[in-house]
C-alpha positions as CSV (number, residue, x, y, z in Angstrom):
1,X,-23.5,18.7,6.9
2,X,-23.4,14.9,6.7
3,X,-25.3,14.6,10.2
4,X,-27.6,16.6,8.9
5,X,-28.3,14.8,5.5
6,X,-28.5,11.7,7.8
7,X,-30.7,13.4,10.5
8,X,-33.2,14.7,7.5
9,X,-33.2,11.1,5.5
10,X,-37.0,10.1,6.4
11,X,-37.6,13.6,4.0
12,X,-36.2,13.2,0.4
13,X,-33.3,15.3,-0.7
14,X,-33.6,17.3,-3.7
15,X,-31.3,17.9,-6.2
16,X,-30.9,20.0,-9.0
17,X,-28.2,19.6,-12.0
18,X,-27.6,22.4,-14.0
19,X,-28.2,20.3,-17.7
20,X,-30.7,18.4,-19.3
21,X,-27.7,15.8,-20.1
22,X,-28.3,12.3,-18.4
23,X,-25.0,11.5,-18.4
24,X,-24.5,15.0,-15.5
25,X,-27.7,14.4,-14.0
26,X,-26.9,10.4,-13.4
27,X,-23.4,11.0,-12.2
28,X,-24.6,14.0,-9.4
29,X,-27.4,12.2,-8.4
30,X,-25.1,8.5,-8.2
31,X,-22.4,11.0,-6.4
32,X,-24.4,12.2,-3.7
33,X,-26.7,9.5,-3.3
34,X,-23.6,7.4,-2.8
35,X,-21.5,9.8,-0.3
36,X,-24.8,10.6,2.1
37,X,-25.7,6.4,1.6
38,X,-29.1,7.4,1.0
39,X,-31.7,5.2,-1.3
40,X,-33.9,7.9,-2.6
41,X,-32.9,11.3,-4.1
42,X,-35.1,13.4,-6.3
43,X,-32.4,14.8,-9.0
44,X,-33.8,16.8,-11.9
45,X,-32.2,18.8,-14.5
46,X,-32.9,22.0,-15.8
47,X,-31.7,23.8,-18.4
48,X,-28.9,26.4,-17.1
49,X,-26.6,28.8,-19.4
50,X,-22.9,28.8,-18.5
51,X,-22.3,32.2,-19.6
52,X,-19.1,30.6,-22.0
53,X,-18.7,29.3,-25.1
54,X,-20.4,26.2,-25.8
55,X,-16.9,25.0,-26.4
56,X,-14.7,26.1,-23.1
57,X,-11.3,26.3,-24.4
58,X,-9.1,26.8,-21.0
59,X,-9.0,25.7,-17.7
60,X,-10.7,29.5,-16.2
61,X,-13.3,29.4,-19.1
62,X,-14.5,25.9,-18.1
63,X,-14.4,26.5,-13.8
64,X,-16.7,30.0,-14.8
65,X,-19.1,27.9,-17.0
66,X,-19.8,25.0,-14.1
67,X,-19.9,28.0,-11.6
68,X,-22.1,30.1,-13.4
69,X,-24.5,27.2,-14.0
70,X,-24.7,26.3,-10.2
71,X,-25.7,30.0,-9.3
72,X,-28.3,30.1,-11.7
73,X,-29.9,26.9,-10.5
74,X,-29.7,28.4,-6.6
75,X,-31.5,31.4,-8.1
76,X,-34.0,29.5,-10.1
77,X,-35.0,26.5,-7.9
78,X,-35.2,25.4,-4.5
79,X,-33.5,22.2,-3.7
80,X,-30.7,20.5,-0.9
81,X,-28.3,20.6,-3.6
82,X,-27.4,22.3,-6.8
83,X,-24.9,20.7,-8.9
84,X,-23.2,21.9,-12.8
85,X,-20.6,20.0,-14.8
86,X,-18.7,21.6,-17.5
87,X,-16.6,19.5,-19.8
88,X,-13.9,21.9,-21.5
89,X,-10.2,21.5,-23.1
90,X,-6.9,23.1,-22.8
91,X,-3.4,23.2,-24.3
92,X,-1.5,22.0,-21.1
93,X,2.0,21.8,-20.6
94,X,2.2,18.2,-22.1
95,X,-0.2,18.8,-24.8
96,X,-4.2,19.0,-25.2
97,X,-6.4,17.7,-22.9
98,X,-10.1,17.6,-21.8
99,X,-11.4,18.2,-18.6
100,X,-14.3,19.2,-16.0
101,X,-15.2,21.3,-13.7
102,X,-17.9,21.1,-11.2
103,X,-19.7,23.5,-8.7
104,X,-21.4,22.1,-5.8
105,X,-23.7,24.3,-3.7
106,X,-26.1,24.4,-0.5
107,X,-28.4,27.3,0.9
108,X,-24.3,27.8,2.8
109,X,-21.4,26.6,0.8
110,X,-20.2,26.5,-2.4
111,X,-17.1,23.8,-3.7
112,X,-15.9,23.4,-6.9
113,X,-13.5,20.5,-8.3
114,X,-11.7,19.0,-10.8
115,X,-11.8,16.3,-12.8
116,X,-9.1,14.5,-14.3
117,X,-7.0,14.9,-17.6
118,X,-7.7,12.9,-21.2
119,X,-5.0,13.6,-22.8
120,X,-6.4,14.5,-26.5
121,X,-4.7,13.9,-30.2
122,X,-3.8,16.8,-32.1
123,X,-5.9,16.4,-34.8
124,X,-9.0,16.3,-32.3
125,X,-8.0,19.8,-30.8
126,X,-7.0,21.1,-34.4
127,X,-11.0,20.6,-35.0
128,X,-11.6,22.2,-31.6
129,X,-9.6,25.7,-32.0
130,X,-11.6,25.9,-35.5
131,X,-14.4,26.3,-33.2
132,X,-16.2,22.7,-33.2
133,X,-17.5,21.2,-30.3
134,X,-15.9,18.0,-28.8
135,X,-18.7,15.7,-29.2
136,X,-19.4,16.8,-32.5
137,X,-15.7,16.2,-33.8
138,X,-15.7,12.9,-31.6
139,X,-19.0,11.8,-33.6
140,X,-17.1,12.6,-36.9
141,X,-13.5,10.5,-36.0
142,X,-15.3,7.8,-34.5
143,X,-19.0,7.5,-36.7
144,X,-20.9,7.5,-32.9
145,X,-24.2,9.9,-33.0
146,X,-24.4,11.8,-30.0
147,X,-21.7,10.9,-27.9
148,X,-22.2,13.4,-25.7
149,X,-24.8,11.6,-24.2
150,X,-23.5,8.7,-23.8
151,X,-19.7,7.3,-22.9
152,X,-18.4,10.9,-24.6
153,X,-15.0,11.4,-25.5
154,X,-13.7,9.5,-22.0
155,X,-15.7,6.3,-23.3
156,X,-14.2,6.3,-26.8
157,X,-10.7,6.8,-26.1
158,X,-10.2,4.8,-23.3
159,X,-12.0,1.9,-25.1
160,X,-14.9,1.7,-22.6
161,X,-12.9,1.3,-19.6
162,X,-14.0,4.7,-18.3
163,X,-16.4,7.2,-19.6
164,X,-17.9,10.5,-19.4
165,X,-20.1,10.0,-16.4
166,X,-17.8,7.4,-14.6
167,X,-15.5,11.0,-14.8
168,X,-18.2,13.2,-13.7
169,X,-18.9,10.8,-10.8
170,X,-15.7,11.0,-9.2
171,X,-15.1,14.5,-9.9
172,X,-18.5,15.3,-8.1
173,X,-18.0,12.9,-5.4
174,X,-14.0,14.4,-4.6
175,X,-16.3,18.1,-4.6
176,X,-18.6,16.9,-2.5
177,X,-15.7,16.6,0.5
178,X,-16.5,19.8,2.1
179,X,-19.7,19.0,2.6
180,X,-19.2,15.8,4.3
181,X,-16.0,17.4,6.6
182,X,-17.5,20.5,7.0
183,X,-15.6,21.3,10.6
184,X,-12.7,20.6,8.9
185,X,-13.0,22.7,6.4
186,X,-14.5,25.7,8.0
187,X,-11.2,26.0,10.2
C-alpha cells in the first residue's frame, strides 16, 4: 500500500473522517499525511452515526462505535481513506479510564486500534454512569466550554502536555501499520 500511495502522489489522496469534530479530522488527516510523507491531502468530515450511545461506556461499545462509523463513510463517500475515532470509558482493572478506538479503511482492508489509557477520577465517572457525556462533565469540573473540541479531557488532565488530538494522532498513526506493511501482514 505505501508504494502505491507514493506511486499515486502527483493525484491528491482523499480522505474522509467519520465526524465533524476538528480535533478527529486534524489528527487523521496529520496521521496519514505524516506516515505516506505526503504535502497535500484532501480530509473532510462528515457526519457519521456510531450506532452507540453518545457516551460509550466499555471497551466493545466504543471499538463498535469507531467501526460502525468507518463503514458508513465507505458506503456514503468515495475517498483513498476512511477514518472514525470514538472516544469512550471503562471501569478497568485499576479503575476508570478513557479511551479510543479507531477504524481505518481502504476500497481492501480494514484496521482498527487503540489508543492509550487516561486514567479517570471517580467522581468524573460517577457523572458518567449517571449518563453524562465526558466533555460535558469535563466542562463542568474544569469551567472550559466545549472541550471536546479542543485539548478534551487528555488536555485538561494532563496539564497540556498531551491532548485529545495529540492521542487521536498516535492512535491513528499505530492503525495505520497495516497499511504501510501490508506483505507483512497479509501473511
Amino acid at each position: 500500500m505505501l508504494t502505491q500511495i507514493r506511486k499515486t502522489c502527483f493525484k491528491m489522496i482523499k480522505i474522509v473522517v467519520g465526524s465533524k469534530n476538528p480535533v478527529k479530522i486534524n489528527a487523521a488527516k496529520n496521521a496519514i499525511s505524516d506516515m505516506f510523507s505526503l504535502k497535500e491531502v484532501e480530509c473532510i468530515g462528515c457526519h457519521a452515526p456510531s450506532g452507540v450511545a453518545d457516551q460509550p461506556m466499555t471497551s466493545d461499545e466504543t471499538q463498535a462505535g469507531a467501526v460502525n462509523r468507518v463503514k458508513y463513510c465507505q458506503s456514503q463517500h468515495q475517498a483513498d481513506f476512511y477514518v472514525a475515532l470514538e472516544g469512550g470509558v471503562d471501569e478497568l482493572e485499576y479503575g476508570p479510564a478513557t479511551f479510543a478506538f479507531v477504524a481505518i479503511a481502504s476500497d481492501k482492508q480494514i484496521s482498527v486500534g487503540r489508543s492509550c489509557n487516561l486514567p479517570l477520577p471517580d467522581v468524573i465517572f460517577e457523572s458518567l454512569k449517571k449518563g453524562e457525556e465526558l466533555g460535558d462533565v469535563m466542562d463542568r469540573f474544569f469551567n472550559t466550554n466545549n472541550v471536546k473540541q479542543k485539548g478534551g479531557a487528555i488536555g485538561l488532565l494532563t496539564n497540556g502536555l498531551a491532548t485529545r488530538e495529540s492521542v487521536y494522532r498516535q492512535a491513528t498513526l499505530l492503525a495505520l501499520a497495516p497499511f504501510v506493511h501490508n506483505d507483512l501482514y497479509q501473511r
